[in-house]
C-alpha positions in Angstrom: 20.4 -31.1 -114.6 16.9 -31.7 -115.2 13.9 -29.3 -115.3 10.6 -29.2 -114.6 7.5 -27.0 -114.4 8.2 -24.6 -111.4 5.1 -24.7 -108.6 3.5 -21.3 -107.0 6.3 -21.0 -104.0 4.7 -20.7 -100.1 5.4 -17.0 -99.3 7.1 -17.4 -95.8 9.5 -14.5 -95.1 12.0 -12.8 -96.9 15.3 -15.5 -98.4 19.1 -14.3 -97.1 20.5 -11.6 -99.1 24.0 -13.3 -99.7 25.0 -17.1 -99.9 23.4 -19.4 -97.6 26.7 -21.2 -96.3 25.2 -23.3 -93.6 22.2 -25.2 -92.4 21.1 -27.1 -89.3 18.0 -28.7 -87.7 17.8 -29.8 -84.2 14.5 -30.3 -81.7 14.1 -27.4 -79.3 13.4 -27.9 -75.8 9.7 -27.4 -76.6 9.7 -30.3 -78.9 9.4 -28.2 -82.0 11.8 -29.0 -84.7 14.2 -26.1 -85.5 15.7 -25.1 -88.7 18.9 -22.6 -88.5 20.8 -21.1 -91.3 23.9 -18.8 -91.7 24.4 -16.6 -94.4 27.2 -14.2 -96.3 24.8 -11.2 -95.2 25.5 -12.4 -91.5 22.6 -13.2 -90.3 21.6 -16.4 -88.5 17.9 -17.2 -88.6 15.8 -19.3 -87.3 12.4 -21.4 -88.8 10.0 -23.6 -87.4 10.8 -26.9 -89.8 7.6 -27.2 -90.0 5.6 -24.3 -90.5 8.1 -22.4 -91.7 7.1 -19.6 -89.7 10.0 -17.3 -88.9 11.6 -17.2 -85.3 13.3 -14.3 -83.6 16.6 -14.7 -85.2 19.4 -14.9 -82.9 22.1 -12.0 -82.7 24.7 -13.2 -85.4 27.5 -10.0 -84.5 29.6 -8.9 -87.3 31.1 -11.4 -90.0 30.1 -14.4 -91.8 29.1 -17.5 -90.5 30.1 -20.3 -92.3 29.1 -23.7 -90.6 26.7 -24.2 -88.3 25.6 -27.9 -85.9 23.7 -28.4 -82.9 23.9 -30.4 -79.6 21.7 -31.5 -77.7 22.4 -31.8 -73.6 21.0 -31.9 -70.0 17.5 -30.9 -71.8 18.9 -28.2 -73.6 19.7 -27.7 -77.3 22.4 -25.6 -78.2 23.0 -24.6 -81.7 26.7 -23.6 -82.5 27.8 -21.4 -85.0 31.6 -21.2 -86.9 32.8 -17.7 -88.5 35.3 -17.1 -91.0 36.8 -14.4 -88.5 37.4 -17.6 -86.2 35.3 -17.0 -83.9 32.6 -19.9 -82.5 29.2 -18.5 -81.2 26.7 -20.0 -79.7 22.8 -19.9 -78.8 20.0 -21.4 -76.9 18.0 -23.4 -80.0 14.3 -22.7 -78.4 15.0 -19.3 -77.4 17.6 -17.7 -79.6 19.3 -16.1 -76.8 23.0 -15.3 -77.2 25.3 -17.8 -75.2 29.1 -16.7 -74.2 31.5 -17.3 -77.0 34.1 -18.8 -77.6 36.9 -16.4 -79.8 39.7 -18.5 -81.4 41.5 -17.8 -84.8 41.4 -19.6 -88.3 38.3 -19.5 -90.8 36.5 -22.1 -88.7 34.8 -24.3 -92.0 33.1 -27.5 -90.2 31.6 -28.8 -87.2 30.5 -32.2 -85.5 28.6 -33.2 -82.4 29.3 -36.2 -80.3 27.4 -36.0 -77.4 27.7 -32.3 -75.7 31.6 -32.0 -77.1 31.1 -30.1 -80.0 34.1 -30.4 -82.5 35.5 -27.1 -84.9 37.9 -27.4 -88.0 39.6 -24.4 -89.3 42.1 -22.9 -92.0 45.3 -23.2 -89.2 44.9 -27.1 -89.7 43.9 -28.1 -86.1 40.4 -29.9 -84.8 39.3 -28.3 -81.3 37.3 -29.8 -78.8 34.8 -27.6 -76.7 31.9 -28.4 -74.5 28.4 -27.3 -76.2 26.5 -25.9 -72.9 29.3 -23.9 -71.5 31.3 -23.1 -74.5 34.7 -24.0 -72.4 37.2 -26.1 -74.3 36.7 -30.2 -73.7 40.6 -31.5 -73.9 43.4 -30.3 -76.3 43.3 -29.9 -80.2 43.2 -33.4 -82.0 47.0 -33.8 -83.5 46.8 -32.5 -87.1 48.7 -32.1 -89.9 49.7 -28.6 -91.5 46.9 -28.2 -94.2 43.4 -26.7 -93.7 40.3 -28.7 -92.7 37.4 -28.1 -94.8 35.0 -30.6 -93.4 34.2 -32.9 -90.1 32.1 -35.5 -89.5 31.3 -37.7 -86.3 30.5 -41.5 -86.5 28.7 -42.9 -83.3 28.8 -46.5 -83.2 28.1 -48.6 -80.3 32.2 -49.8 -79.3 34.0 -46.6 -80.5 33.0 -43.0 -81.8 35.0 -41.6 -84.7 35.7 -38.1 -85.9 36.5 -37.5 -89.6 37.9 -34.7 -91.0 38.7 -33.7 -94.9 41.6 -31.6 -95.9 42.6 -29.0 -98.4 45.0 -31.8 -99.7 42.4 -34.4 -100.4 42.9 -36.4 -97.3 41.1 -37.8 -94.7 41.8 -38.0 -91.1 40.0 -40.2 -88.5 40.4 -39.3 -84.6 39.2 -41.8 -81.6 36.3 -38.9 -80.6 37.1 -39.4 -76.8 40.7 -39.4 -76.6 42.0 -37.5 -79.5 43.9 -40.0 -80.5 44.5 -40.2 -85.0 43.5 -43.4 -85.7 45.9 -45.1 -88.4 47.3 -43.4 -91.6 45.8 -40.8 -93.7 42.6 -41.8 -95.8 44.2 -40.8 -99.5 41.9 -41.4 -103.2 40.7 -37.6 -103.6 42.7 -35.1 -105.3 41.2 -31.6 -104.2 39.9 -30.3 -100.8 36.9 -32.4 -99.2 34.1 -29.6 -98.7 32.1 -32.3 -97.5 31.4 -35.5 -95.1 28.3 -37.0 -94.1 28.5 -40.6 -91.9 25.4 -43.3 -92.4 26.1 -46.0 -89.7 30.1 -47.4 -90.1 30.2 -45.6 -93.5 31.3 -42.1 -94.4 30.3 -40.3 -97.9 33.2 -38.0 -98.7 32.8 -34.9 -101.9 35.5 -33.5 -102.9 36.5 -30.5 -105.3 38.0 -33.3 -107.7 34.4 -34.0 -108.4 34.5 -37.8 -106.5 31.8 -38.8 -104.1 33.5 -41.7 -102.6 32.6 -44.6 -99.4 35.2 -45.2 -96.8 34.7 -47.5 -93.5 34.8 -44.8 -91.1 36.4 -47.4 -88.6 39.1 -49.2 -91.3 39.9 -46.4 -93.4 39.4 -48.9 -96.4 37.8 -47.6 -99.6 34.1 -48.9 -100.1 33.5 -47.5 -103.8 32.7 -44.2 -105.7 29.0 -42.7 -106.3 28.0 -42.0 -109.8 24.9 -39.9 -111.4 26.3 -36.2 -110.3 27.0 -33.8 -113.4 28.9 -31.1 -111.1 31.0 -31.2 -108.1 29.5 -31.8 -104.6 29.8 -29.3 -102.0 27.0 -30.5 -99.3 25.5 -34.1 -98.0 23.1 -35.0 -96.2 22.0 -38.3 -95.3 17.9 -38.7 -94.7 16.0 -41.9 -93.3 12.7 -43.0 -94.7 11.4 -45.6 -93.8 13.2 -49.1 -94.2 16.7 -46.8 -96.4 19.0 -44.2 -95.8 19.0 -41.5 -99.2 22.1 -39.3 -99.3 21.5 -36.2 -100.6 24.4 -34.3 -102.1 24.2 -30.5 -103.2 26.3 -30.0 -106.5 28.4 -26.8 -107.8 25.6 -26.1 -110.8 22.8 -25.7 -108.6 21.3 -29.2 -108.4 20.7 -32.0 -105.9 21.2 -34.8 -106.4 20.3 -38.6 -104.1 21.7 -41.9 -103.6 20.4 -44.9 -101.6 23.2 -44.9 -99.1 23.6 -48.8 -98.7 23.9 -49.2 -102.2 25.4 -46.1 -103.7 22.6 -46.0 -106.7 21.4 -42.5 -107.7 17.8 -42.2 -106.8 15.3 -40.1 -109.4 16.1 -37.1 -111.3 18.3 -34.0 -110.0 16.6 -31.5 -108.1 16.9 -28.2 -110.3 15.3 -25.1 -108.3 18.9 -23.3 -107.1 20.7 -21.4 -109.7 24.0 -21.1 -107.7 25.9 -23.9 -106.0 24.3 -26.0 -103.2 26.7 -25.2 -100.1 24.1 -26.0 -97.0 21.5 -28.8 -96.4 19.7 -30.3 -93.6 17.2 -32.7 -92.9 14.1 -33.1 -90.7 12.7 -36.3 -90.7 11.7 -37.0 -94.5 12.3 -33.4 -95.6 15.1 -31.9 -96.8 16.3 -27.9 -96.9 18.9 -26.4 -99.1 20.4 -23.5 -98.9 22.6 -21.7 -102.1 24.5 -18.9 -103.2 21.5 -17.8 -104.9 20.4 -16.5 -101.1 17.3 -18.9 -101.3 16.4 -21.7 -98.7 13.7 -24.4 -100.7 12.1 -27.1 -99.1 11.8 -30.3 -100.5 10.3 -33.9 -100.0 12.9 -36.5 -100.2 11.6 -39.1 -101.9 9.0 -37.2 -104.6 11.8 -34.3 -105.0 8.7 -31.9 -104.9 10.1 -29.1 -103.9 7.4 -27.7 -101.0 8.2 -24.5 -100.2 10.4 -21.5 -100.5 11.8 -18.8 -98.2 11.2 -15.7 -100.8 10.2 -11.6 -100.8 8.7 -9.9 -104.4 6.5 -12.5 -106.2 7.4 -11.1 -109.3 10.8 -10.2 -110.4 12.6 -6.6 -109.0 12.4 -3.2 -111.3 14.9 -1.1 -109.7 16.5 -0.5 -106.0 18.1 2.2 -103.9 19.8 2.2 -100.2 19.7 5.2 -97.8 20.5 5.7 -94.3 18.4 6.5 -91.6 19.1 8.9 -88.7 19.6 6.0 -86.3 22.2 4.4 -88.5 20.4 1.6 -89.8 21.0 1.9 -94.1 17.7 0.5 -96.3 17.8 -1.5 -99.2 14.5 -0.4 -101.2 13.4 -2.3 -103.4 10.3 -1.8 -106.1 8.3 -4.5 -108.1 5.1 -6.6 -108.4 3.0 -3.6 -107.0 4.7 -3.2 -103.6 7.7 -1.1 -102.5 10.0 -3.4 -100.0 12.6 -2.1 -97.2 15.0 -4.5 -96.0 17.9 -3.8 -93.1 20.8 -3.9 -95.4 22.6 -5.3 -92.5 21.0 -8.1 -91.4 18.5 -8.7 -94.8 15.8 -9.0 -92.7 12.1 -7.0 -93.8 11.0 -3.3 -92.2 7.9 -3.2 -91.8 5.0 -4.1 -94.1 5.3 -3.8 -97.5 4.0 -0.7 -98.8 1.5 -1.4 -101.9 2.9 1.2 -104.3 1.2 0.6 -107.2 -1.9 -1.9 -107.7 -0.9 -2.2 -111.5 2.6 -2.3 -111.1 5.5 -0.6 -109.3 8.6 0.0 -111.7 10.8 2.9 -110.3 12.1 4.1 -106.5 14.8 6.0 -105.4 15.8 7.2 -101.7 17.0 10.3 -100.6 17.8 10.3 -96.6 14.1 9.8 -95.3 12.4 10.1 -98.7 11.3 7.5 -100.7 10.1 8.0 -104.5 8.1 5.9 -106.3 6.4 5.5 -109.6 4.9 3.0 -111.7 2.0 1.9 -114.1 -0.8 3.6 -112.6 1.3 7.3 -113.9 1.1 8.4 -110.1 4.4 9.3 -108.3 4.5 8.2 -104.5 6.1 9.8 -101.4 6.7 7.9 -98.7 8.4 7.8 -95.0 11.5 5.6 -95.7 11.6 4.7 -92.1 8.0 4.3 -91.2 6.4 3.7 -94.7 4.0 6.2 -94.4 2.7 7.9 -97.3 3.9 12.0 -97.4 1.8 13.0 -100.6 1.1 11.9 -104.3 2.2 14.1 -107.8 0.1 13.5 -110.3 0.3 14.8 -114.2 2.2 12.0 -116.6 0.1 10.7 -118.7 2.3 7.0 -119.1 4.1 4.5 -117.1 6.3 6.6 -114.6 9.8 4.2 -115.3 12.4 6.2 -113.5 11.9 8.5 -110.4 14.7 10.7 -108.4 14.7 13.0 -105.6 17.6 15.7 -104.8 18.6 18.8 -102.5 18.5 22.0 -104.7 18.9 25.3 -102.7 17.7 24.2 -99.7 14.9 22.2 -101.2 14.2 18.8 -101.7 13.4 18.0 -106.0 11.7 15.6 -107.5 12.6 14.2 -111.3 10.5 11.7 -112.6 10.4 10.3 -116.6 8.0 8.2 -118.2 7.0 6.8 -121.3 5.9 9.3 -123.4 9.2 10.9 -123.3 9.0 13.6 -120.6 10.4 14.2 -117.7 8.6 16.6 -114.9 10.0 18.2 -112.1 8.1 19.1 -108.4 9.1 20.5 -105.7 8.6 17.6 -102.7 7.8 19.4 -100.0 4.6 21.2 -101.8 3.9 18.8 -104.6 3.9 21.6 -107.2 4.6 21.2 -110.5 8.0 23.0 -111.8 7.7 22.4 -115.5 8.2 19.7 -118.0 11.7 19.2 -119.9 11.2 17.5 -123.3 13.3 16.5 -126.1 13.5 12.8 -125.6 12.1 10.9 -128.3 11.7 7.3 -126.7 11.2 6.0 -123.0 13.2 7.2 -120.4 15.4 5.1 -119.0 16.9 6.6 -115.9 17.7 9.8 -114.1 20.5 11.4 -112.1 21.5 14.3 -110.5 25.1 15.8 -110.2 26.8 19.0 -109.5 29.2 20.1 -112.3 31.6 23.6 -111.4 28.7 24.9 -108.6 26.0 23.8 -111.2 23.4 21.1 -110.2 22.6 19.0 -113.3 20.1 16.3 -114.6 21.4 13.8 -116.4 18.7 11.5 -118.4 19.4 8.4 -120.4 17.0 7.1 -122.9 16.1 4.2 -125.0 16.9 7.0 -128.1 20.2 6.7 -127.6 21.6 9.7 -126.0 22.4 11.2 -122.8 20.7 14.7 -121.9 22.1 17.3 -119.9 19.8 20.0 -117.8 19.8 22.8 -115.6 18.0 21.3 -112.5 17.3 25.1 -111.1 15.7 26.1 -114.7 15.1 22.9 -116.9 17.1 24.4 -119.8 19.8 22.0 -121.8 23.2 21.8 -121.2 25.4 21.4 -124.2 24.5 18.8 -127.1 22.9 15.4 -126.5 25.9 12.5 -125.3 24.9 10.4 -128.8 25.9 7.0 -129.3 24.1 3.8 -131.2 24.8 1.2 -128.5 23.6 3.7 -125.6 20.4 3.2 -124.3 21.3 1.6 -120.7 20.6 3.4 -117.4 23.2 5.7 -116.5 25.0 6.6 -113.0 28.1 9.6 -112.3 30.7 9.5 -109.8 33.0 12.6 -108.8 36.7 12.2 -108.8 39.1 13.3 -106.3 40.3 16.6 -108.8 36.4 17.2 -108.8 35.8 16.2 -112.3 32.3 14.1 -112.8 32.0 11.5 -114.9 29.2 9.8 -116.4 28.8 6.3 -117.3 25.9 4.2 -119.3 25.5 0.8 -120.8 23.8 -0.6 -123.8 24.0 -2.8 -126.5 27.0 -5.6 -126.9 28.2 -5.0 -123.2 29.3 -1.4 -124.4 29.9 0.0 -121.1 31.5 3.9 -121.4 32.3 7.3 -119.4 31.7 10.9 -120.2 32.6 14.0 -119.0 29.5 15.7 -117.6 30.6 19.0 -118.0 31.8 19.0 -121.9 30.4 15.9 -122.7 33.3 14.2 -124.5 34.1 10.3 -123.7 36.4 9.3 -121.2 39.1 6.7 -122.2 38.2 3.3 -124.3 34.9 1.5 -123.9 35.5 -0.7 -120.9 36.0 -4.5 -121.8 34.1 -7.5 -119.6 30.3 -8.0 -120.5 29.6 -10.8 -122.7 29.3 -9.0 -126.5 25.8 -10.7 -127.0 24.0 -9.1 -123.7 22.8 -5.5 -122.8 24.2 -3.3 -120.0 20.7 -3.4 -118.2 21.7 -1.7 -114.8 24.5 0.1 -113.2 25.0 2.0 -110.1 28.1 3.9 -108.2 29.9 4.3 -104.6 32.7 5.3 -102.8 34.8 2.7 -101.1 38.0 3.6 -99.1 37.7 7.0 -100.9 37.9 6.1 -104.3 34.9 6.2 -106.9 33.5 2.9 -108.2 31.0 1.7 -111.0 29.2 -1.0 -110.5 27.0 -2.6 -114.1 25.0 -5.6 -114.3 23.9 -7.5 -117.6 21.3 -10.1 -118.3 23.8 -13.0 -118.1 24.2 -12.4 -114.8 27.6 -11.0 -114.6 27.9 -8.0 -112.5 31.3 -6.0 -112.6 33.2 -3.7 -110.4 35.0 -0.9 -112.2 37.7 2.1 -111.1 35.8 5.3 -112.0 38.5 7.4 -112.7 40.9 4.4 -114.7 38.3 2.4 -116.1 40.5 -0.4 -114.6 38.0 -3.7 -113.4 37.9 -4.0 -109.5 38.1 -7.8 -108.5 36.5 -10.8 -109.6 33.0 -10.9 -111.9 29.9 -11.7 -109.1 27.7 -13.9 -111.2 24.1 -14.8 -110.4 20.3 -15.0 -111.6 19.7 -12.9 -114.5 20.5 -9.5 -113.6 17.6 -6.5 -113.6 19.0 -4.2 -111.6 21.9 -3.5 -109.0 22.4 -1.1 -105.8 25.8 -0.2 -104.3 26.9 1.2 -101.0 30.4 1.7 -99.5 31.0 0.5 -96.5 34.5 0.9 -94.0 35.9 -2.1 -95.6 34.8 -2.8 -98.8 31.4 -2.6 -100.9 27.5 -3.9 -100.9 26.1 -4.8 -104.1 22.2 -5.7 -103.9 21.5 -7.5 -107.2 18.0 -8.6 -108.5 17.0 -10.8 -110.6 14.2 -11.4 -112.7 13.1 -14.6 -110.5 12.3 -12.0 -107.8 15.2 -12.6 -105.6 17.8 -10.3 -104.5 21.6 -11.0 -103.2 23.4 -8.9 -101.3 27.6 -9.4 -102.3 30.5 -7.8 -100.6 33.1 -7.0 -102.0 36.4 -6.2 -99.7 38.2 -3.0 -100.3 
């Protein structure tokens, strides 16, 4: 891939919190062109292509979209949307108004238009047929083959429309788009799953997983040649026109994007390096193209400068620290802290609440939530309350003397605490609802790093890591010690507890050469063997915990961007490593079927992964 100088990003509206899977651009009814895409969060959202302005975003329901398309009909564009529960969904393009669906089963992974008769691929190996405006089906499944279709295209030439579709097994399948009919033998050449099809006139562009872009006669079925100039597989196309050519644009595994004149399969310019996660979703308005990655973010770009124009983005510098908390009408917060605002996003759809609240005007470095509290601190040495729901300001504490870098706020007696450490070592305690002052605990001799409360055998404790190495335990009610400092020469991460089923707590930090360990909070002794999975050469820089289906969970994040799941009470790793943008700092939530991760990076974005129980 090749690099260049990164340009000041057009602030638009805030990106998708989990992979962008799916992109599509059609003209509204009002002659504005539309730009749609689908996300892992599942949300559907909508964008003027070309002012980027956001559009009320269409209900998406639970579940994750996966492929999107649009059609065109009677005056009306429709855009239609594929889940990986099966289900197809559908809404008015200009409006975003919910149309009746249509439920069906298999992970439906592709779409094509021809016409109004929309066409859906999905893991159960058949191609259905439904009719765009009324969501009815349009004839009987196209005969198949017992392997799952992972992409479709339609060719519209003037004598014969085609439908193509690529399979799990590396084949291609073309249909006769009005009767159904296959048309010849199986296309064979690749040797993994086709995750994508684009058509340009009589010629369709096939990517596969075996890392081939390859040209086939969409009409013949006869092999036209291989595209070069890609250093990762292909998982999107599109094909763009300007002016007298056709450039294909694919969207590659490592991030970049990459373009070919179409008629004679030669790469055009250098690959388009902005994405740090693979390329899944593109689409293209006129001369400009938009990508959408796992990294959450949608870019703009021109097609033929590869400038990229504009980006769909939140924080403009990267993200200190985040929290969740629910509020009493259900809705759960992700809160997020850095440049000088403090952020709340709707941790079910990823959408912004509200403005955002300026914080800090030198810098906001620490939050935390607690129900409809949210703490902040930063630069300025001032420690912010504020509203969670409305963003309101509910009073200031003032009295460190440094940068405020980690803030927390608990119940204690009936009363709601506040804990906040900065760095000249201390850490002060006030009472929220009066803003007094309850004393200052010292002992630390470098910066704190972060702060947490649990109650151990009826006792509420703090627990404080520090960039000295050690773990301190205190009284919350009188601010005395608890025990001897946790000591270790690798420890100087953040630190987060988790309470077991027998009632035990335990207390787990990061540091130095992915050292990731547990305590006991009430004696203090480690907990099994250092736990095994960051890289050696990177830090434990965040970590955060949650209870899914019952059970405790640990969640740490390291500059590499590898963030791991752990077991609380075994140590045992929990699923696959999520990897992503350098990591600063990680949020967890259960959920009824599984876990949310929020993870920040230092490129100011955050991604929201689930992780199924």
């Amino acid at each position: 891939m090749h690099s260049r100088e990164r340009e000041e990003p057009l602030v638009l509206a805030s990106p998708h919190r989990g992979p962008v899977t799916a992109l599509t651009a059609v003209r509204a009814a009002d002659g504005r062109a539309v730009l749609v895409s689908a996300s892992g969060d599942g949300a559907v959202r909508r964008w003027d292509a070309t002012t980027l302005e956001a559009l009320d975003d269409p209900p998406g329901g639970a579940g994750w979209p996966w492929s999107l398309t649009a059609a065109t009909a009677d005056g009306r564009a429709v855009v239609v949307g594929g889940f990986q529960d099966g289900r197809l969904a559908r809404w008015d393009a200009t409006t975003g108004e919910r149309l009746a669906g249509q439920a069906r089963t298999g992970w439906v992974r592709a779409l094509a238009v021809v016409g109004r008769v929309v066409f859906s691929a999905s893991d159960d190996g058949e191609v259905r047929r439904w009719d765009a405006l009324t969501g009815e089906p349009a004839g009987d499944p196209l005969p198949g083959r017992p392997s799952s279709v992972w992409s479709l295209v339609a060719v519209e030439q003037a004598d014969r429309s085609v439908v193509v579709g690529g399979f799990a097994d590396g084949a291609l399948w073309r249909w006769d788009a009005v009767t159904g009919q296959p048309l010849g033998e199986p296309v064979t050449g690749h040797t993994g799953p086709v995750r994508a099809l684009a058509a340009v006139g009589p010629v369709v562009f096939s990517a596969s997983d075996d890392g081939a872009v390859r040209r086939w006669d969409a009409m013949t079925g006869q092999p036209l040649g291989e595209l070069s100039g890609h250093t990762a597989a292909v998982l999107s196309l599109v094909p763009v026109e300007v002016d007298d050519r056709v450039l294909l644009v694919g969207g590659c595994r490592d991030g970049g994007a990459v373009r070919w004149d179409a008629r004679t399969g030669s790469p055009v310019g250098e690959t388009l390096a902005e994405h740090v996660a693979p390329v899944r979703a593109l689409a293209a308005v006129e001369s400009v193209v938009f990508s959408g990655s796992d990294d959450g973010r949608v870019c703009r770009w021109d097609v033929l400068t590869g400038q990229r124009t504009a980006e769909l983005s939140g924080h403009t510098t990267h993200v200190q620290q985040m929290c969740t908390t629910e509020l009493p009408d259900g809705r759960v917060l992700l809160v997020s802290t850095g440049d000088t605002t403090v952020r709340r996003w709707d941790l079910s759809t990823g959408h912004p609440v509200g403005r955002p609240i300026v914080s800090d005007t030198a810098g906001a470095w620490a939050v935390h939530c607690s129900g409809s509290l949210v703490v902040s601190g930063g630069k300025d040495r001032v420690v912010r309350l504020w509203d969670a729901a409305t963003g309101e300001p509910r009073g200031e504490l003032t009295g460190h003397t440094a940068t405020v870098t980690c803030v927390l706020a608990f119940d204690l007696d009936g009363r709601t605490l506040v804990a906040s450490g900065d760095q000249d070592h201390f850490i002060r305690l006030w009472d929220a609802g009066t803003g007094r002052s309850l004393g200052v605990l010292t002992g630390h001799t470098n910066n704190l790093n972060s702060l947490t409360a649990v109650v151990v055998e009826g006792r509420t404790l703090l627990v404080s890591s520090s960039y000295d190495h050690t773990l301190r335990r205190w009284d919350a009610a009188t601010g005395e010690p608890v025990g001897e400092p946790i000591t270790d020469s690798g420890l100087w991460g953040p630190a987060a507890a988790a309470t077991l089923d027998d009632g035990r707590v335990l207390l787990a930090c990061g540091g130095d050469r992915g050292t990731f360990r547990r305590w006991d909070a009430a004696t203090g002794e480690p907990v099994g063997e250092p736990m095994p999975g960051h890289h050696p050469r990177y830090s434990i820089t965040s970590v955060a915990t949650a209870r899914v289906g019952g059970r405790p969970v640990f969640v740490s994040g390291d500059p590499r961007g590898t963030v791991l799941c752990w077991d609380a009470e075994t140590g045992l790793p929990i699923g696959e490593p999520i990897t992503c943008g350098e990591t600063k700092a990680v949020t967890a939530r259960g959920t009824s079927d599984g876990l949310v991760i929020a993870i920040a990076s230092r490129d100011a974005r955050i991604a929201v992964r689930r992780v199924n129980s």
